[in-house]
N, C-alpha and C positions, 0 to 999 in steps of 0.2 A: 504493500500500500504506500512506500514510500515514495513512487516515481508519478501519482496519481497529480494531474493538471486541476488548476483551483475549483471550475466547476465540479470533476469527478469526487475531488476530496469534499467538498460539503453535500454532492449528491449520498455520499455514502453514510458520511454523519449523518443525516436525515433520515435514510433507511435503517440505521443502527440505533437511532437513538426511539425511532417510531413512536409511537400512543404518549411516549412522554414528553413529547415536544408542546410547549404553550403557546408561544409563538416564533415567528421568524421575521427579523427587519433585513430587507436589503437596500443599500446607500453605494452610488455610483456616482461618478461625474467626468468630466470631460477630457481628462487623463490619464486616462483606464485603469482609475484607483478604483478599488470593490472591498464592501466590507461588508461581511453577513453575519449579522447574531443572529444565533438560537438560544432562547429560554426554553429551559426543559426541567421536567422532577428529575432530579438524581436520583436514581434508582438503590442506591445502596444508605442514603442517609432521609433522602423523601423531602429535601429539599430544595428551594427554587433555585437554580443555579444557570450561567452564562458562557457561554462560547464566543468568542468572536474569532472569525477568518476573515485575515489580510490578501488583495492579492495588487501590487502596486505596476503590476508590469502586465496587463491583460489577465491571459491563464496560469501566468506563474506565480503557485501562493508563497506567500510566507508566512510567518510565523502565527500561530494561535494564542489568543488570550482564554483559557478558563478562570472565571470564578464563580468561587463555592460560593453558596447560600447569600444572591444577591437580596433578597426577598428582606432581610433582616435592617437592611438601609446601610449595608457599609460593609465591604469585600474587597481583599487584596486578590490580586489575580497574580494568576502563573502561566509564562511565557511555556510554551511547547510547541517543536518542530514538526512530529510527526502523528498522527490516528492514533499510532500504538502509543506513543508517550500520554496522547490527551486519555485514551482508557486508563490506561495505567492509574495517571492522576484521580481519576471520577475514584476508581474503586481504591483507593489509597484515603478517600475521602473520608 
């Protein structure tokens, strides 16, 4: 999963993360910067919690912000490069 282009990579978050998605914002502009959050229940602790994918060059993403439990009004986030790093994190949660 690590060679996946920015659309594939948030396509598959979305089917991985499924029924626990709340919502999804996507923000574009004329420099083919893209930022997608997904608010979703984390499944291991049940609460609301945040994803954001960068992709500053068209299809090439970079790096993910997860934070835990935005719900509570104040979350530090953690940078991650790869799918497997952001699971990792969820269930570390």
């Amino acid at each position: 999963m690590n060679n996946l282009n920015f659309e594939q990579r948030v396509d598959a978050l979305i089917s991985d993360l499924g029924e626990n998605i709340q919502n999804i914002y996507r923000f574009e502009d004329d420099l083919d910067w893209v930022n997608v959050d997904i608010h979703f229940i984390n499944p291991v602790t049940g609460s609301l919690d945040e994803v954001s994918l960068f992709a500053d060059n068209g299809d090439q993403p970079s790096s993910m912000l997860y934070c835990p439990d935005i719900g509570n009004g104040f979350s530090s986030g953690v940078v991650v490069d790869t799918l497997e790093d952001l699971y990792n994190t969820i269930l570390e949660d």
